[in-house]
N, C-alpha and C positions, 0 to 999 in steps of 0.2 A: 708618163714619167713617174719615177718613184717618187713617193713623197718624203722618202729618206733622203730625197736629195736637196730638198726644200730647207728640211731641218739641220745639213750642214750648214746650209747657204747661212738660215737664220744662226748658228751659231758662229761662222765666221763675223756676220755683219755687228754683231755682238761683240766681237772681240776688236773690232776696228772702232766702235764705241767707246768701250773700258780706254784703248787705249788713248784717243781723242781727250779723254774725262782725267786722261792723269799724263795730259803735256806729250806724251811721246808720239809725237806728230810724223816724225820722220819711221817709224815703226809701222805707224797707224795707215802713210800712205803706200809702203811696203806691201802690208795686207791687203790693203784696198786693190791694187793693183792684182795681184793673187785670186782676189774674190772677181775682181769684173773678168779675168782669164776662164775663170770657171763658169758666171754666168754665160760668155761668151758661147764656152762649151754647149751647156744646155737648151742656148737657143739654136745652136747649130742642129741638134738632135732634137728638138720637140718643132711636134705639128699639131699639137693640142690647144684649143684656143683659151681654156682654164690655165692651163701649164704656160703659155706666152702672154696673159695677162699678169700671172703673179711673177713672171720674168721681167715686165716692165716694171710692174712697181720696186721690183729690189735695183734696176739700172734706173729710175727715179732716187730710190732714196743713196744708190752709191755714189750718183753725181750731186746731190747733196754733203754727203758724206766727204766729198774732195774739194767740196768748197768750203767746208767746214777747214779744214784741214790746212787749205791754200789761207783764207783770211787768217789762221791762226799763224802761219810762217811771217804772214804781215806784217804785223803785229811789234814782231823782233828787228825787222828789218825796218822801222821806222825808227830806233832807240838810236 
């Protein structure tokens, strides 16, 4: 797999950060959604066991990332 495709991945997961970091949760789980379609993609296509370890750890930290996401809706819905 190319490793150009890594470096989308990490610049998407980036931007579902930033926007986690400035409240637009609704935006944040938008992308997120976005990003695990495309991970999805790449494990569909890779047979390489480097290439499907660094695909778990980014479906680790995006289901992270949507728990972040979910306790922050919380949060509003408790006011």
């Amino acid at each position: 797999m190319e490793k150009n495709k890594f470096s989308t991945l990490k610049n998407e997961v980036q931007e579902i950060i930033d926007l986690i970091a400035s409240n637009q949760n609704k935006e944040a789980n938008n992308k997120l959604l976005e990003v695990s379609d495309l991970l999805d993609e790449l494990l569909d296509f890779s047979d390489d066991d480097e290439d499907l370890m660094e695909i778990s750890h980014y479906q680790v930290l995006l289901n992270q990332l949507h728990q972040k996401i979910n306790a922050a809706g919380e949060e509003y819905t408790d006011i």
